[in-house]
FILO-893205 format. One record per residue (C-alpha): x, z, y; residue in one letter. Coordinates in steps of 0.25 Angstrom, whole numbers, plus 2048, in hexadecimal, padded with zeros to 3 digits. Layout:
XZYA;...
END
This chain:
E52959651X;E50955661X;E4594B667X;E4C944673X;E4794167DX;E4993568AX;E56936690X;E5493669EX;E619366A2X;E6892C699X;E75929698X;E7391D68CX;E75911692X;E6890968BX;E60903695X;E5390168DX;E4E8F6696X;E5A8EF691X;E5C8F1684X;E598E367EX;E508E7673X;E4C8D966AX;E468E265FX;E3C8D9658X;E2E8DA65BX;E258DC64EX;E178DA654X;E138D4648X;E138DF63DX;E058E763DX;E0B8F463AX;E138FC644X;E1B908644X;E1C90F651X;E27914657X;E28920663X;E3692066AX;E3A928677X;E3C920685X;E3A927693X;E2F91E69AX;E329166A5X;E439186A2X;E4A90C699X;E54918694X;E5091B687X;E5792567FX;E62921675X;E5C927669X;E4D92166DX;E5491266EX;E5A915661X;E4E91B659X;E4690E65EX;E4E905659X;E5090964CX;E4190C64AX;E418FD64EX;E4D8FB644X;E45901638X;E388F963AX;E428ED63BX;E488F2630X;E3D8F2626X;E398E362BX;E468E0625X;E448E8617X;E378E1618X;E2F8ED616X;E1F8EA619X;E148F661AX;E078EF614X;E0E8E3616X;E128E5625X;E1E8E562BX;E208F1636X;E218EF642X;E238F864DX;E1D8FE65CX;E24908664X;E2091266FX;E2A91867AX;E2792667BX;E2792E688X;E2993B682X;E1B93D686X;E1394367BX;E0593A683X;E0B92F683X;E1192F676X;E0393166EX;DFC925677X;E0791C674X;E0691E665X;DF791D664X;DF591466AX;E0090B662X;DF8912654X;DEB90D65CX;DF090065DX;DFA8FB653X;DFC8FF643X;E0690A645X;E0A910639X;E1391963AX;E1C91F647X;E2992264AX;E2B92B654X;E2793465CX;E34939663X;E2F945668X;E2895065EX;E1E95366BX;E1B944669X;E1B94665AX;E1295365BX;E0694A663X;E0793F65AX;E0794564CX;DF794964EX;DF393B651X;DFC935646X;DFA93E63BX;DEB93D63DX;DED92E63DX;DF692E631X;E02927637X;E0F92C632X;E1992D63FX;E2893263DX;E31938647X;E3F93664AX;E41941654X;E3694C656X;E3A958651X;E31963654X;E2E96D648X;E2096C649X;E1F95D646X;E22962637X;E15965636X;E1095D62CX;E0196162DX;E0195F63DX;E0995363BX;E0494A62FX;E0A93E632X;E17942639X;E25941633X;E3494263BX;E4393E637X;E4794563FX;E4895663CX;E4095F642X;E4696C64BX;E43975641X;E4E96E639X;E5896E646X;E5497C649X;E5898063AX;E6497863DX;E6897F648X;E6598D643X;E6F987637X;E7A984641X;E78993649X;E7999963BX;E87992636X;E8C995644X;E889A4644X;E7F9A1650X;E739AB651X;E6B9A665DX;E6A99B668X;E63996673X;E5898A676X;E57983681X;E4A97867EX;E4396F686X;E3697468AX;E2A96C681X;E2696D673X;E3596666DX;E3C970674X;E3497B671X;E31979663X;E40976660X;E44984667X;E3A98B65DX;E40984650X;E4D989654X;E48997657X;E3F99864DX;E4B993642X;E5699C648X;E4B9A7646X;E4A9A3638X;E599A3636X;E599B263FX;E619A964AX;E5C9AB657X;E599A3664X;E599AC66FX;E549A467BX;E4C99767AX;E4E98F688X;E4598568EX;E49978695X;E3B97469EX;E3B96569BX;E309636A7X;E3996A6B3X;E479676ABX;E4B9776AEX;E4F97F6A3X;E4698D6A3X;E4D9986A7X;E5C99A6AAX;E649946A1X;E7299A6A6X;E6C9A96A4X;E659A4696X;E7199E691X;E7C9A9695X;E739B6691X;E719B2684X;E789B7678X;E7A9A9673X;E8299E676X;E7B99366EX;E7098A675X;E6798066FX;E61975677X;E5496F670X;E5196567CX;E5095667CX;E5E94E681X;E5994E690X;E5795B692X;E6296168AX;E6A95A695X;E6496169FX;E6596E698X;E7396C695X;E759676A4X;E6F9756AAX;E7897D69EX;E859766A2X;E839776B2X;E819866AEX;E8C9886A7X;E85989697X;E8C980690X;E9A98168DX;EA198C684X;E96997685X;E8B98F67FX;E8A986673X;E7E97C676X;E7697666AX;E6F968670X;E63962668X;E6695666AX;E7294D66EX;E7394967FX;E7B940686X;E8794668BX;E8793C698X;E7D94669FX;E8794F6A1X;E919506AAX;EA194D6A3X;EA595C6A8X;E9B96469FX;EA395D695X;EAA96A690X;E9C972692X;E9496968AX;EA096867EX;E9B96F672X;E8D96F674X;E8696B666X;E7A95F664X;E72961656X;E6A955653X;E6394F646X;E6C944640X;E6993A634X;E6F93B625X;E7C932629X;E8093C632X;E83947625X;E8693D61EX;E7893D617X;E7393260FX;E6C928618X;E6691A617X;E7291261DX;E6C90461AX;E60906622X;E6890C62CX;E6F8FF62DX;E668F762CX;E5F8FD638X;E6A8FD641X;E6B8EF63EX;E608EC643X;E5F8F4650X;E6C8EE653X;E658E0650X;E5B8E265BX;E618EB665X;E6F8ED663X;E718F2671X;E6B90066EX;E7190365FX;E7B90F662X;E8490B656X;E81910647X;E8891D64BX;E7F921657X;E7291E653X;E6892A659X;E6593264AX;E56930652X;E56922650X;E5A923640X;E5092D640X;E45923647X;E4A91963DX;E46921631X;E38926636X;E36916636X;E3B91362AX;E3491E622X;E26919629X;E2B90A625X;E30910617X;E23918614X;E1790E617X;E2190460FX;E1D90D604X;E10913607X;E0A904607X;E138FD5FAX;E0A9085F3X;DFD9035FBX;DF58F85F5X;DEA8F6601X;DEE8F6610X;DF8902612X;DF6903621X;DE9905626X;DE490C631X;DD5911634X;DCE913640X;DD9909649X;DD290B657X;DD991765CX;DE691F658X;DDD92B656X;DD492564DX;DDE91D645X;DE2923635X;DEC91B62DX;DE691B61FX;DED91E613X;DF792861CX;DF5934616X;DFD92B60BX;E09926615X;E0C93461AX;E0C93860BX;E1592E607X;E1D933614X;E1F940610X;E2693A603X;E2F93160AX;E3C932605X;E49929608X;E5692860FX;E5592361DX;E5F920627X;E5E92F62CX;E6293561EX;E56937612X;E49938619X;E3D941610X;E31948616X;E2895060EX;E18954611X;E1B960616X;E2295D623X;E2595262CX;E3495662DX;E3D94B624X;E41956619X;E5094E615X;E59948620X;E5B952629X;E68955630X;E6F95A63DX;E7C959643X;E8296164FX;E8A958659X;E9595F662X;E9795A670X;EA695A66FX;EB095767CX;EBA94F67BX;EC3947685X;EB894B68FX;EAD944688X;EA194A67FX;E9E945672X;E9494A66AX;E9C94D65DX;E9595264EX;E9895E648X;E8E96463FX;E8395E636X;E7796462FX;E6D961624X;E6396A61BX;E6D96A612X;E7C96D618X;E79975624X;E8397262FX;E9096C62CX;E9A965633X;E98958636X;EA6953630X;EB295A62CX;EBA956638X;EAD95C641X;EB096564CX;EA796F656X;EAA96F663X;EA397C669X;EA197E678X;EAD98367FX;EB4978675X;EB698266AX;EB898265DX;EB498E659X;EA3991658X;E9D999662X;E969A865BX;E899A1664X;E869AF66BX;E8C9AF679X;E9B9B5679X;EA19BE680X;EB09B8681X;EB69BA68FX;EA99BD695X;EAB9C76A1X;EA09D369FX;E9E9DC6A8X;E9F9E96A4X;E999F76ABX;E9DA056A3X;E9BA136ABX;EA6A1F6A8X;EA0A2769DX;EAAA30693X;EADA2D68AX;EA7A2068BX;EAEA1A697X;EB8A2069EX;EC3A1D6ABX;ED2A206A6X;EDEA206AEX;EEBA186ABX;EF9A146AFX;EFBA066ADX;F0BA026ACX;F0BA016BBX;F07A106BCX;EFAA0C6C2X;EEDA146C0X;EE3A0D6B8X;ED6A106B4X;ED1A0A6A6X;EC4A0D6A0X;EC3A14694X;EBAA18688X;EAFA1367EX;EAAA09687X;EB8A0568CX;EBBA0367DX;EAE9FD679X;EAF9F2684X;EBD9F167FX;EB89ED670X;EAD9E4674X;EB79DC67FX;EC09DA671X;EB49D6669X;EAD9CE674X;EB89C767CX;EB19CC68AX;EB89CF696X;EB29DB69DX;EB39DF6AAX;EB19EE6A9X;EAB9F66B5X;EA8A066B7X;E9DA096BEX;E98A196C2X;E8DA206C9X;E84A156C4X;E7BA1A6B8X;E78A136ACX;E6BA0E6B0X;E71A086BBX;E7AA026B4X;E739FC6ABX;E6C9F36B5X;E7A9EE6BBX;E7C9E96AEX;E6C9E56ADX;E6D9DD6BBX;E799D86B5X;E849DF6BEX;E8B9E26B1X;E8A9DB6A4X;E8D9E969AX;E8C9F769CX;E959FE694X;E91A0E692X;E8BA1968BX;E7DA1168FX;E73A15686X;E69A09681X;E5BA0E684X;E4DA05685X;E4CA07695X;E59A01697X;E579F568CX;E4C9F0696X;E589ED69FX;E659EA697X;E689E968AX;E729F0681X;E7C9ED677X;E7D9F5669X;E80A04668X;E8FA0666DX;E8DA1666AX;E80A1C663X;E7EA2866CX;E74A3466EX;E72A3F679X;E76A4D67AX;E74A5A683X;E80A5D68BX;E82A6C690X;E8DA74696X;E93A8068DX;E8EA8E690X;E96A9868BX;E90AA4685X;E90AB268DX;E87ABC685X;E91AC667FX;E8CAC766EX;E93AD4668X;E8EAD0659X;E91AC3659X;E9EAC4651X;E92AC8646X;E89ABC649X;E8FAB4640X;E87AB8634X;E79ABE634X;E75ACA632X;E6EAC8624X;E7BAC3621X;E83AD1627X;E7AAD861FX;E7EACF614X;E8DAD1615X;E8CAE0616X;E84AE360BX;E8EADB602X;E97AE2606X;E92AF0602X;E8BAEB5F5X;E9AAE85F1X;E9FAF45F5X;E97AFC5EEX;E99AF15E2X;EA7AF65E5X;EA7B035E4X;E9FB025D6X;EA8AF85D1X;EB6AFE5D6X;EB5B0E5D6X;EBAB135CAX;EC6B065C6X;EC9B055D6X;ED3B115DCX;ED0B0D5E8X;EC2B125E6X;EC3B1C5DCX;EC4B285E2X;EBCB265EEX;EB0B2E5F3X;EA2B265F3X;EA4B24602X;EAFB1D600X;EAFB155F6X;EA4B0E5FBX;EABB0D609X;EB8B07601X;EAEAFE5FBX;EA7AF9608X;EB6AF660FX;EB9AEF602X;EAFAE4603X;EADAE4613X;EBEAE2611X;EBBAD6607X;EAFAD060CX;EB6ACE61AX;EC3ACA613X;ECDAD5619X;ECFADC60BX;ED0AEC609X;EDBAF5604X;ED5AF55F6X;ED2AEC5ECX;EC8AEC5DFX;ECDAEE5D2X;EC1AEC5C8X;EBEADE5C4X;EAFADF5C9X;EB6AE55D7X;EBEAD65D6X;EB2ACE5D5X;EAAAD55DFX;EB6AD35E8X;EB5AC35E6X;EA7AC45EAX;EABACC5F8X;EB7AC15FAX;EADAB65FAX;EA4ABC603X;EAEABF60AX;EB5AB060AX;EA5AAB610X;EA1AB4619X;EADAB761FX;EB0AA6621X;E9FAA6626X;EA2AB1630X;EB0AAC635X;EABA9D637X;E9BAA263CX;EA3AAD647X;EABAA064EX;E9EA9864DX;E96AA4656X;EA3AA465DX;EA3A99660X;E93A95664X;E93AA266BX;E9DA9B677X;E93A9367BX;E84A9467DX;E7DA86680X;E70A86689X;E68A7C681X;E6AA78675X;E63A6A675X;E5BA5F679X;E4FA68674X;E52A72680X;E53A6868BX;E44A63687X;E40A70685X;E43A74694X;E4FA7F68FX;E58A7969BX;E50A746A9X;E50A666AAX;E57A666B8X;E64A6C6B0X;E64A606A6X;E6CA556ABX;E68A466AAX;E70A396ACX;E67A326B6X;E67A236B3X;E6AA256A4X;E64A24696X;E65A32695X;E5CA346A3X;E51A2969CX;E53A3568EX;E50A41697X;E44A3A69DX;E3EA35691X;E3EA41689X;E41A4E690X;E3BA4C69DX;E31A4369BX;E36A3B6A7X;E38A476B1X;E45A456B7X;E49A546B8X;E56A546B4X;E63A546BCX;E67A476BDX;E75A446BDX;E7BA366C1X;E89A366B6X;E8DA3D6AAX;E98A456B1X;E8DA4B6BAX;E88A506ACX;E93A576AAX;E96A5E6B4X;E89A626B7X;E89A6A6A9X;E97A6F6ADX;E91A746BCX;E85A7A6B5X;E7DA6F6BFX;E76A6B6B1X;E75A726A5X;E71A6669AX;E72A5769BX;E70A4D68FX;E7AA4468DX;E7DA37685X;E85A40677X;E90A35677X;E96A38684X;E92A48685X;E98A4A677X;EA7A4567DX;EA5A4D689X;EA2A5A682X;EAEA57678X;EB8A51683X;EB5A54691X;EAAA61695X;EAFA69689X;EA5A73691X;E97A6A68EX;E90A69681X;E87A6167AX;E7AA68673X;E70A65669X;E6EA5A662X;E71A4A667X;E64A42669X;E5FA3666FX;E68A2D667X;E6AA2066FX;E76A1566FX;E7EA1167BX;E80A0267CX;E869F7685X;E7E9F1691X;E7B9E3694X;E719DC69CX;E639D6695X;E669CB68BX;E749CA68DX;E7A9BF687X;E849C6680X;E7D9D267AX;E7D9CD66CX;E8E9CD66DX;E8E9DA672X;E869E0668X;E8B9D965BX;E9A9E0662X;E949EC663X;E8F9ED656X;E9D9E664FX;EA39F3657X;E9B9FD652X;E9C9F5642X;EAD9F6644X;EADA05648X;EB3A02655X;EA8A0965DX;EA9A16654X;EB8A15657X;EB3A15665X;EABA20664X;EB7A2865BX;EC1A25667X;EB9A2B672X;EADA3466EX;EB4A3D662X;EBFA4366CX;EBCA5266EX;EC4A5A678X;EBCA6667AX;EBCA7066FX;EB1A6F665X;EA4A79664X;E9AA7C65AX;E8EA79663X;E83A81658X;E7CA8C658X;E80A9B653X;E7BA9D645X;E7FAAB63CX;E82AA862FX;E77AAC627X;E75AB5619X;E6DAA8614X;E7AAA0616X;E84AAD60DX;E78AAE604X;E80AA85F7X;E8CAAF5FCX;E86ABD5F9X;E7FAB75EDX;E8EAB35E7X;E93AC15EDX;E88AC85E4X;E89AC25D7X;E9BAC55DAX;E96AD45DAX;E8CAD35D0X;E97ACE5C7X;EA2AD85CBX;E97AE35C6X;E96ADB5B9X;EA3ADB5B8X;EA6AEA5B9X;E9BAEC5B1X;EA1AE65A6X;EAEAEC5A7X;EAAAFA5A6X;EA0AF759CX;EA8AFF590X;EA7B0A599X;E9AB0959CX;E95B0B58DX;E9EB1658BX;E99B1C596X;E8BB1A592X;E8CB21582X;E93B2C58AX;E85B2D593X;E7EB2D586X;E84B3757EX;E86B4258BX;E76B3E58EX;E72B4457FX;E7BB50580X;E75B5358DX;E68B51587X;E6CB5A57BX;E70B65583X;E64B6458BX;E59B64580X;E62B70578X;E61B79585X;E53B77586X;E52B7A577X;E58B8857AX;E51B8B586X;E43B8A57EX;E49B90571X;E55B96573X;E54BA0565X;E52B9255FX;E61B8D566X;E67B9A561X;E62B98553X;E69B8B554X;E75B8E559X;E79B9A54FX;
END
C-alpha cells in the first residue's frame, strides 16, 4: 500500500559505511537479475526496509545457488542500482545495465513514478520486472504495462480496505491529506473514487507541497470546520512526519481527531510530551500471510534468513521484525528465479537470447511473449502467502492482506500495537482475541467520526419575538428578581443541549435586524442564531442553515373596524328572497290543503265564514312552520300528515334561520378593509399605509413581487412597531410571518386580524456560518426531533393557546332556495299524500254521492224535455194526462 521513501531524518542507528557487508561476489554467472533499491545520495543512512529488501533479494539469488537451480544452464547472478527517487536517473541506470549486461528480469522499482517510466521500455524489451512496493492503480494496466507485475497490492485494494473499515465503524466521510506528486495524488483519487462507490464521502482532499515542505492552506481552519473527525494521511514516512509535526503544534491531534497513517514512522521524531496526542492514532500497512495466519512457505523463509544472517548478521532485524517489503522483494525474486526455471526445462535450444544487444532501446528478449505468459499462470506459496497473477492485471489476485496497528501509550512509551487484520475474504477482524483499540483521548469507546458537540461552548444569539422568545420575570429562593428566557427557541435549545451535550452561552440582542444579524454570525461574532429567521437564497450566499425547525407561510395583518351602517332588514338576510318567497307560498298552499281537508270533520272550522276559515288556516301553518303552535289541532288523518310535513319544515328552516341569523350577526361586527394579498397588489390600500419590516425576508417578498423593488412602503425597524402602528391607525396593512401574527391575534391584540389566505410558504431554520463543521450534527438533531414529535409538542405548547375570543372571519352568505330545494320537494309529496289519504276515506261517499248526481241530472232532464213537450203541444199533454 505505501512507497517509502529516504528517511532524512533517521533515528536507525545503521551506518551504511559500516555495515560489514561480505556477501559473495557472483561475477561469474552470465545471467543477471537486477535489483532497484532506495538510498539517498551522498548519505550512508539507508532506510530500514531498503537495507532489508536488499538483502533478502540477495538471499534468494543465494538461495537458488544452493537449490542448485540453473536458467539454460546458468547460475544467476545479480547487480543492483541505488535509486535516487529520481525517475531520470532511475531509467539511465537500468538501460544502461540492460545495454551492458544479460539482465533478465527486475526487481524493483521502489517507486510507482519510477515504475511508470520503466514499464515502456521493458515491456517493449520483453523483460518481466516485479515490484515490491509500487502501488499506484494505474500500473494494473496490463496493456500499458506488458511486462510489469507487483507483490505488493495496489491503492485501489487499500482504498477498498479503507472504505471497509469506515463502513464497520459507521463512518460516512474523512479527510486526505497527500503529498503533492503523482503517489499522492493517485492514492487520494482511489480512495475518493471507492468511497464514492461505497456512497462514503471525502469532503476535503489536503495537499502537502513536497518542493516547499508547507501544507497548502490552513490546516487549523481545514481540520476544525469540517464535519468530520477522521483524516487519512497518504504520504511517504518523511513527510507524514512533518505533517504530524505541523498538526500536533496546532493542536489536531489528540481527542477530537482520529488519524489514519499510510505507513508506519518512527516515533523518535517526536518530542516525548505529544505522547498522549499521538496515542490512538492508527497505521494500515500491507502485511504477508503469516501475519493472518495464512498458509506460507516457511522453509524457504528459513532458509533465507539463514542466509542473510550468514553474510551480514548485523542488519537482520530478528524473524519477527523483518520489513513485510523485504518478504515481498524476496518473492518478486523468487517468482523470476522460479519462472525462467521452468520457462527454459521446457526449451530445447537457448532459452535466453536477446536481439539487437547494442542499445537498451533497441534490445528484445526473444521467446518473451512466452515468459510473461507463463507469468500470468504462476501459481505457488511463497514466503508472503500464495502468490497467482493472471493476464488481465499486474496486481497478484491471492495473498493479499492488511492489518491496522495502534499507537498505544503505556508507561510513557509508544508502542505501535496490532489490532485489526484484513483479507478479501474476512474483512476486518480483530487481530487476536485479547486485542484492544485505543482511540485518541485513550478511549474505549469509537468515535461517530463526525465532529462532536460534547462540552463545546456555542455561542448563541436569539432576539425577543412572541411567542418564539420571550423575557420572564422570577423570584429565586433569595426573593431576588430574575429574568429567564422563555418560549419555542428557549425550549428548542433546551432539547438540542440534551441531545448534543453543548454548553451555550445564550445572549439577547435588540434593535438589530435580522440581516444584520446574520452577518454577526457570518463574521463569526456568533456561532447560531436562533429565531423565526426564514431560510431564503439571498442569505444562503452568506450563512447557512440547519433543517426546517417550523414550516411557516405569511399572512396580511389588519386592525378590526367595526361596522356603523345601520341595516333595518338584516334580521331577514339570513335567507334570500327566492327562498321567503318559498317559505310563504308553503305556507298558504297548506292552508288552503287545510281548509279542504279539515272543514267539514274539524269544529274548529265548521262553522266559519270563507274569510275565516282560510285566516285560521294561514295561523295554522304560519303557527307550525315557526314552531309556536296554535289553539287548534287537526282531526282528519290527511290533516296529520299534512302537519308532519309542516313540523319538518319547520324542524330545517327554523334550525337554518336561527344558526344563519348569528352568523350575519356576527360578520356584521366587523367589516375588514381588504380582504387579501389580491387587494394589496391591486392597489386597494396605498403603499405608504402598508407596513414592512426593513432588513427582513418579508422586506426582500415585498420588493420582489408587489413593488418590483420600489421601496414605497412604511418601513418599520421591530415587530412591536407593527403593532402598534395598526392599533394608532399610522398603518393600515403589513404582511407578517403567520406563525407569529396567528398567536398575537389569538393571545395578545385581540383587536388585529389576519385576512385572506397564507401564502409564500417558507421554513424558519437555525443559522450557522458557511461550512461549519458541525452542521451535519445539527441537522440529523433537528430532524430526529421533528421524527420523535417533540417539535410538534413544541408547537402544541406555544402556538395553539387562544385568549381572545374566536370570530368567524367569512363572508355573509343568505341561504339560498337551491340549498331548501329537497326540503320543499319532501314537504310536497307529505301534502300530496295527505290528499291521497282523505281521498280515500271519503271515497264511499263519494260514490254515493255520485249515483245521487245521476239520477237528480235525468229527473232534471225529464222535466225539462216534458215542459218543452207541453209548450209546443199542449192539447197533446192534456190528452195525456186525462
Amino acid at each position: 500500500m505505501i512507497e517509502s521513501c529516504w528517511l532524512r531524518i533517521i533515528f536507525f542507528q545503521y551506518l551504511f559505511g559500516n555495515v560489514r557487508t561480505n556477501w559473495p561476489s557472483l561475477n561469474s554467472s552470465n545471467i543477471d537479475l537486477l535489483g532497484i533499491f532506495p538510498y539517498i545520495a551522498n548519505q550512508s543512512e539507508p532506510t530500514q526496509w531498503s537495507i532489508q529488501s536488499h538483502a533478502m533479494f540477495k538471499s534468494a539469488i543465494l538461495l537458488s545457488h544452493q537449490y542448485d537451480i540453473r536458467i539454460g544452464g546458468e547460475l544467476v547472478g545479480y547487480e543492483t542500482i541505488e535509486s535516487k527517487g529520481d525517475v531520470v536517473t532511475a531509467f539511465g541506470d537500468t538501460c544502461e545495465f540492460v545495454s551492458n549486461s544479460t539482465i533478465i528480469g527486475i526487481v524493483g522499482p521502489s517507486f510507482s513514478r519510477e515504475s511508470q517510466y520503466l514499464g515502456p521500455l521493458l515491456g517493449k524489451i520483453g523483460i518481466p520486472f516485479i515490484s515490491y512496493s509500487s502501488t499506484d492503480p494505474q500500473l494494473s494496466d496490463r496493456h500499458t504495462y506488458s511486462s510489469f507485475y507487483r507483490l505488493v497490492p495496489s491503492d485501489s485494494i487499500a482504498a477498498s480496505a479503507i472504505a471497509d473499515l469506515f463502513l464497520q465503524y459507521e463512518w460516512t466521510a474523512g479527510i486526505i491529506i497527500c503529498q503533492s506528486d503523482v503517489f499522492g495524488s493517485n492514492g487520494a483519487k482511489s480512495i475518493s473514487d471507492e468511497f464514492t462507490r461505497r456512497k462514503l464521502s471525502i469532503t476535503t482532499t489536503v495537499q502537502f507541497d513536497i518542493n516547499t515542505y508547507e501544507i497548502k492552506g490552513d490546516l487549523t481552519s481545514i481540520l476544525t470546520f469540517s464535519s468530520t473527525r477522521i483524516i487519512l494521511v497518504w504520504a511517504e514516512p518523511f513527510y507524514i512526519n512533518m505533517i504530524l509535526a505541523e498538526a500536533l503544534e496546532r493542536n489536531l491531534v489528540g481527542p477530537q481527531f482520529l488519524w489514519i497513517l499510510s505507513t508506519p514512522i518512527s516515533l523518535n521524531y517526536f518530542n516525548k510530551t505529544f505522547n498522549e496526542n499521538l496515542n490512538g492514532i492508527f497505521v494500515i500497512e500491507s502485511v504477508t500471510g503469516n501475519v493472518v495466519n495464512a498458509p506460507t512457505n516457511d522453509t524457504l523463509l528459513k532458509s533465507a534468513y539463514e542466509i542473510w544472517q550468514r553474510y551480514e548478521p548485523e542488519t537482520f532485524p530478528g524473524s519477527q521484525n523483518v520489513n513485510y517489503f523485504a518478504l515481498f522483494a524476496f518473492d518478486a525474486t523468487w517468482t523470476l528465479i522460479k519462472m525462467y526455471e521452468k520457462f527454459c526445462s521446457n526449451v530445447s535450444s537457448s532459452c535466453i537470447e536477446f536481439l539487437n544487444n547494442a542499445s537498451c532501446f533497441d534490445q528484445h528478449l526473444q521467446n518473451s511473449d512466452s515468459m510473461l505468459n507463463l507469468m500470468n499462470n504462476m501459481n505457488y506459496l511463497g514466503v508472503s502467502g500464495l502468490i497467482e497473477f493472471n493476464e488481465n492485471t499486474a496486481d497478484r489476485v491471492t495473498g493479499i492482506y492488511y492489518i491496522i496497528k495502534n499507537l498505544q501509550l503505556s508507561s510513557n512509551v509508544l508502542n505501535y500495537v496490532p489490532i485489526l487484520v484484513w483479507s478479501h475474504a474476512t474483512n476486518w477482524n480483530f487481530y487476536s482475541p485479547t486485542s484492544v483499540i485505543i482511540w485518541p483521548g485513550n478511549s474505549l469507546i469509537a468515535p461517530s467520526g463526525s465532529a462532536s458537540l460534547q462540552n463545546v461552548h456555542l455561542r448563541l444569539v436569539v432576539t425577543e419575538t412572541a411567542p418564539f422568545t420571550m423575557s420572564s420575570q422570577f423570584f429565586n429562593e433569595f426573593q431576588q428578581s430574575n429574568t429567564k428566557l422563555v418560549g419555542y427557541i428557549p425550549d428548542l435549545i433546551e432539547l438540542l443541549r440534551v441531545q448534543l451535550g453543548f454548553i451555550p452561552e445564550i445572549t439577547l440582542i435588540a434593535n438589530k435586524t435580522f440581516n444584520e444579524i446574520i452577518d454577526l454570525v457570518a463574521n463569526d461574532a456568533y456561532d447560531l442564531f436562533l429565531a423565526q429567521t426564514t431560510i431564503t437564497a439571498a442569505r444562503s450566499e452568506k450563512v447557512s442553515f440547519s433543517n426546517s425547525i417550523y414550516d411557516n407561510s405569511l399572512r396580511i395583518l389588519i386592525r378590526k373596524e367595526l361596522k356603523t351602517d345601520i341595516d333595518l332588514l338584516t334580521y331577514l338576510r339570513s335567507f334570500s328572497i327566492q327562498l321567503w318567497l318559498a317559505v310563504l307560498c308553503a305556507c298558504i298552499y297548506a292552508s288552503l290543503l287545510l281548509c279542504v281537508l279539515e272543514r267539514r270533520e274539524n269544529d274548529a272550522l265548521r262553522h266559519r265564514s270563507i274569510i275565516s276559515l282560510i285566516a285560521m288556516s294561514i295561523w295554522f301553518s304560519f303557527g307550525t312552520l315557526v314552531g309556536y303552535g296554535v289553539d287548534f289541532h287537526v282531526v282528519t288523518a290527511a290533516g296529520r300528515v299534512l302537519t308532519v310535513g309542516l313540523y319538518l319544515l319547520s324542524i330545517v328552516l327554523v334550525a337554518a334561520y336561527t344558526a344563519n341569523l348569528a352568523s350575519e350577526l356576527t360578520i356584521s361586527k366587523s367589516q375588514d378593509i381588504i380582504d387579501g394579498l389580491d387587494d394589496i397588489k391591486n392597489g386597494k390600500l396605498s403603499y405608504s399605509r402598508i407596513g414592512i419590516l426593513v432588513g427582513s425576508s418579508l422586506e426582500d417578498y415585498y420588493l420582489r413581487e408587489i413593488s418590483g423593488g420600489n421601496k414605497n412602503f412604511y418601513p418599520l425597524k421591530t415587530k412591536q412597531e407593527i403593532y402598534d402602528g395598526l392599533l394608532n391607525n399610522v398603518i393600515d396593512a403589513s404582511i407578517v410571518d403567520g406563525s407569529v401574527s396567528e398567536y398575537i391575534v389569538n393571545n395578545i391584540y385581540c383587536n388585529l386580524t389576519l385576512v385572506g389566505k397564507d401564502f409564500n410558504t417558507n421554513a424558519f431554520g437555525i443559522v450557522f456560518q458557511k461550512n461549519w463543521q458541525y452542521k451535519n450534527i445539527f441537522d440529523k438533531a433537528v430532524l430526529l426531533l421533528r421524527e420523535s414529535g417533540d417539535i410538534d409538542e413544541l408547537k402544541r405548547k406555544w402556538f395553539k393557546t387562544t385568549v381572545c375570543s374566536e370570530t368567524v372571519q367569512t363572508t355573509s352568505q343568505a341561504m339560498t332556495i337551491e340549498s331548501m330545494a329537497g326540503l320543499f320537494v319532501t314537504f310536497i309529496i307529505i301534502s300530496l299524500l295527505a290528499i291521497i289519504v282523505c281521498l280515500w276515506k271519503h271515497r264511499s261517499c263519494l260514490n254515493l254521492a255520485y249515483v245521487k248526481k245521476f239520477f237528480l241530472k235525468r229527473n232534471m232532464y225529464k222535466e225539462k224535455h216534458s215542459t218543452e213537450i207541453f209548450r209546443t203541444n199542449p192539447t197533446t199533454v192534456e190528452k195525456s194526462l186525462f
